[in-house]
C-alpha positions as a Python dict, from the first residue, in 0.01 Angstrom:
ca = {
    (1, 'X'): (0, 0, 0),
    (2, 'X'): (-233, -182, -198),
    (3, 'X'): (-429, -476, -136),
    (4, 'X'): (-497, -834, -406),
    (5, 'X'): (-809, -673, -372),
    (6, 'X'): (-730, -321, -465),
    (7, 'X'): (-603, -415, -738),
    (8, 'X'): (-894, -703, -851),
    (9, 'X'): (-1129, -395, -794),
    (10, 'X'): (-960, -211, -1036),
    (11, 'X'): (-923, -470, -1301),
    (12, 'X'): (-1286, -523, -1328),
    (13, 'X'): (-1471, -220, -1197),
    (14, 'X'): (-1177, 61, -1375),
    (15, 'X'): (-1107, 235, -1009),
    (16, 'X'): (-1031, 148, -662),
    (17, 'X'): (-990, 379, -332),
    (18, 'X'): (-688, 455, -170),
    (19, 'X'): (-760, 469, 154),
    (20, 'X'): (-435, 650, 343),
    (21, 'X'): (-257, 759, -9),
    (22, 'X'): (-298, 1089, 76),
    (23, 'X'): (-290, 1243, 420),
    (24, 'X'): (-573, 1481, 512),
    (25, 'X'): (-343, 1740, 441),
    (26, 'X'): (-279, 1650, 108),
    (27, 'X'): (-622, 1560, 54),
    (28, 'X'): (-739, 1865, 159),
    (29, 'X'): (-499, 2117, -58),
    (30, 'X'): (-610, 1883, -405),
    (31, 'X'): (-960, 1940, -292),
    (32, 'X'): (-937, 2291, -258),
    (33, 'X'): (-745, 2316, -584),
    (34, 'X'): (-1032, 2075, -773),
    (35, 'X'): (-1299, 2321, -620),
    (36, 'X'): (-1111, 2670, -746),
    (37, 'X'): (-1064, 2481, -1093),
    (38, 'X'): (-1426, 2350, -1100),
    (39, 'X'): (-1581, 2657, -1037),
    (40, 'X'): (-1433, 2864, -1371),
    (41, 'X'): (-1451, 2534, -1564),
    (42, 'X'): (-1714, 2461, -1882),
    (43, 'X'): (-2028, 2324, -1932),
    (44, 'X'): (-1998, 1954, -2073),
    (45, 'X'): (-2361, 1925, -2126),
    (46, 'X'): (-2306, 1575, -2366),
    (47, 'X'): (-2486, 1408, -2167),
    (48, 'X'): (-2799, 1634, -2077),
    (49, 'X'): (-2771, 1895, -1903),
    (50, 'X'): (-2732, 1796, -1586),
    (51, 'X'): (-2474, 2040, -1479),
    (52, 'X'): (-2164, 1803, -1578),
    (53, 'X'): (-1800, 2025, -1653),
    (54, 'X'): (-1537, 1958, -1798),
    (55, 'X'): (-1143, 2094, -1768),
    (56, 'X'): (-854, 2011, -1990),
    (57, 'X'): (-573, 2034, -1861),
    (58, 'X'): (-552, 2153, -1523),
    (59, 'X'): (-236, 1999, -1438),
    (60, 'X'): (-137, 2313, -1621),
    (61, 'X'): (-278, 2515, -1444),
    (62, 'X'): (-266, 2427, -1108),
    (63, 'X'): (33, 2321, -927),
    (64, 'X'): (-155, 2129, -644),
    (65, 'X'): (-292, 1912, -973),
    (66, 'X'): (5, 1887, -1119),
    (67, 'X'): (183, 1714, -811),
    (68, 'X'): (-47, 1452, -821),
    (69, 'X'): (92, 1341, -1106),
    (70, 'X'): (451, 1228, -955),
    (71, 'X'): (348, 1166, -589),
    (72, 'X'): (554, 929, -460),
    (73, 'X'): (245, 717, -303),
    (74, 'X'): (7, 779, -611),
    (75, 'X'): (314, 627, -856),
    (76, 'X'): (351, 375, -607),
    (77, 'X'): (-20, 216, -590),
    (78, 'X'): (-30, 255, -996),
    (79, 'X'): (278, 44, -1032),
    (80, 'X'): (87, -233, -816),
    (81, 'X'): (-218, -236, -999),
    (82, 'X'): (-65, -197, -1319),
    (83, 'X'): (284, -426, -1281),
    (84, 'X'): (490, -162, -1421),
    (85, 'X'): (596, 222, -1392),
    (86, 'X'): (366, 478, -1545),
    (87, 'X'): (514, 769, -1723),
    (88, 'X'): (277, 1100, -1709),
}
């Protein structure tokens, strides 16, 4: 699923898109879940107060985040860039 390129963008820039990783469903449901979380979650106002927050844990909280965290694709793509299997 990932490109050379993918992966050089992540090795010097720290992040990369995914285009197709998730389908619109799936996209969809995470955003939904990010939003609900977001909206009850602190002010991190460390760097000004520019209306920055901040939520530990919300794999915790939030099953939809929590998935995320084994999805097949998602482990898939971080095994390219990386060379090896990530443990959560």
């Amino acid at each position: 699923m990932t490109t050379d390129i993918d992966v050089g963008q992540y090795r010097a820039f720290g992040f990369t898109v995914l285009r197709g990783c998730l389908s619109a469903t799936e996209l969809r449901r995470f955003e939904d879940a990010y939003e609900r979380l977001m909206a009850k979650a602190t002010e991190f106002n460390y760097f000004g107060t520019a209306g920055t927050k901040q939520y530990l844990h919300p794999h915790e909280e939030d099953s939809t985040i929590a998935a995320l965290a084994v999805h097949p694709r998602i482990l898939d793509a971080m095994r390219q860039i990386w060379g090896r299997a990530l443990v959560f």
